[in-house]
C-alpha positions as CSV (number, residue, x, y, z in Angstrom):
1,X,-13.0,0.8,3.1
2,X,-12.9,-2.0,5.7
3,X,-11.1,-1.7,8.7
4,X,-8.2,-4.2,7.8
5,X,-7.3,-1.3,5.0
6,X,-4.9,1.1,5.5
7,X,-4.3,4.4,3.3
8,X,-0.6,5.6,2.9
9,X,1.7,7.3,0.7
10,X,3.9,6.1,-1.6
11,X,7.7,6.8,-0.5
12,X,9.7,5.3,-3.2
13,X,9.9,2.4,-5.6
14,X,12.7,-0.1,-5.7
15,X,13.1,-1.6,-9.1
16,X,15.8,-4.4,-8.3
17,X,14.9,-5.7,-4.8
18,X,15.8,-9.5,-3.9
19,X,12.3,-10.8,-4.9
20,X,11.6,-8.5,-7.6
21,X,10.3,-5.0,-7.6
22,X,8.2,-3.3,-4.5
23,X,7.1,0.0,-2.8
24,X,7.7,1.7,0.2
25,X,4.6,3.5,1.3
26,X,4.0,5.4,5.1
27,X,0.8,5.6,6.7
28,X,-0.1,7.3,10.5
29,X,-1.2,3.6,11.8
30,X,1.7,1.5,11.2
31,X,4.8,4.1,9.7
32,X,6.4,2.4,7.0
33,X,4.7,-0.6,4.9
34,X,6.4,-2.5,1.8
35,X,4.5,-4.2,-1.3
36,X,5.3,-6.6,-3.9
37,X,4.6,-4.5,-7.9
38,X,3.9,-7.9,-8.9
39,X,0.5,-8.8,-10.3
40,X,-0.4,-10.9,-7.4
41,X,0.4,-8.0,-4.8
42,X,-0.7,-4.9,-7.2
43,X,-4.0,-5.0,-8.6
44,X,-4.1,-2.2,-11.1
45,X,-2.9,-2.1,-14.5
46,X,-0.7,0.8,-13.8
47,X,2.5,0.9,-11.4
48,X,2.2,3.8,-8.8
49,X,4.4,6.0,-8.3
50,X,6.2,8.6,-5.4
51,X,3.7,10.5,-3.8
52,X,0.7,8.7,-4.8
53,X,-1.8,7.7,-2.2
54,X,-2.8,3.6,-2.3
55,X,-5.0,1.4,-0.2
56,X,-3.1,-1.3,1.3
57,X,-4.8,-4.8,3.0
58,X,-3.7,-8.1,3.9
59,X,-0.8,-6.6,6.3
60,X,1.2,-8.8,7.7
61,X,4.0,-8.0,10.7
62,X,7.4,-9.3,9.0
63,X,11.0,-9.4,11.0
64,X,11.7,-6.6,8.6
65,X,9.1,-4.3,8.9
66,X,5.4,-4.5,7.9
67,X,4.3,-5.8,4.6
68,X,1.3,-6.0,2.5
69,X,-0.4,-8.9,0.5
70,X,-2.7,-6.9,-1.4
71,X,-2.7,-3.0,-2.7
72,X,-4.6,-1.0,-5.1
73,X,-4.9,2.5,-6.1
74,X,-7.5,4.9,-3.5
75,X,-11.1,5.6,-4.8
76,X,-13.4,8.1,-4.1
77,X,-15.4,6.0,-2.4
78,X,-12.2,5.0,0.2
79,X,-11.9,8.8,1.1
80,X,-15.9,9.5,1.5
81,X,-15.9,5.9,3.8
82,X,-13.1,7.3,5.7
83,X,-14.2,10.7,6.0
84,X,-17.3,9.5,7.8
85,X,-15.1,7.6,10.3
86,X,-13.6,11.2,12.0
């Protein structure tokens, strides 16, 4: 996991938001981050869902909050590259 990636916990999904579906995910660095479900944002084949933990890069400070360009589901190899970190 590079440094620009942030782990965090899925809060809720919000099917119907002004520019189509996103997430609301939480992480200890940065609170609250938001990403896109499209295909461009989301790079798995499945959506997540509440309570799921994702890996989350690209983030970019918005007037509204943080957001993310790019997420994906965590790996084991996130959580052993992290665990070495502490």
């Amino acid at each position: 996991m590079t440094t620009n990636e942030y782990i965090a916990t899925v809060e809720k999904i919000i099917q119907n938001g002004k520019h189509g579906p996103y997430a609301v995910a939480r992480c200890e660095e940065l609170d609250s981050i938001t990403f896109s479900l499209d295909r461009k944002v989301w790079k798995e084949d499945d959506l997540p869902e509440p309570g799921m933990i994702v890996v989350l890069s690209k983030v970019r400070k918005k007037r509204a909050g943080w957001r993310a360009l790019v997420g994906r589901h965590i790996t084991p190899s996130d959580k052993a590259t992290s665990s070495s970190k502490e």
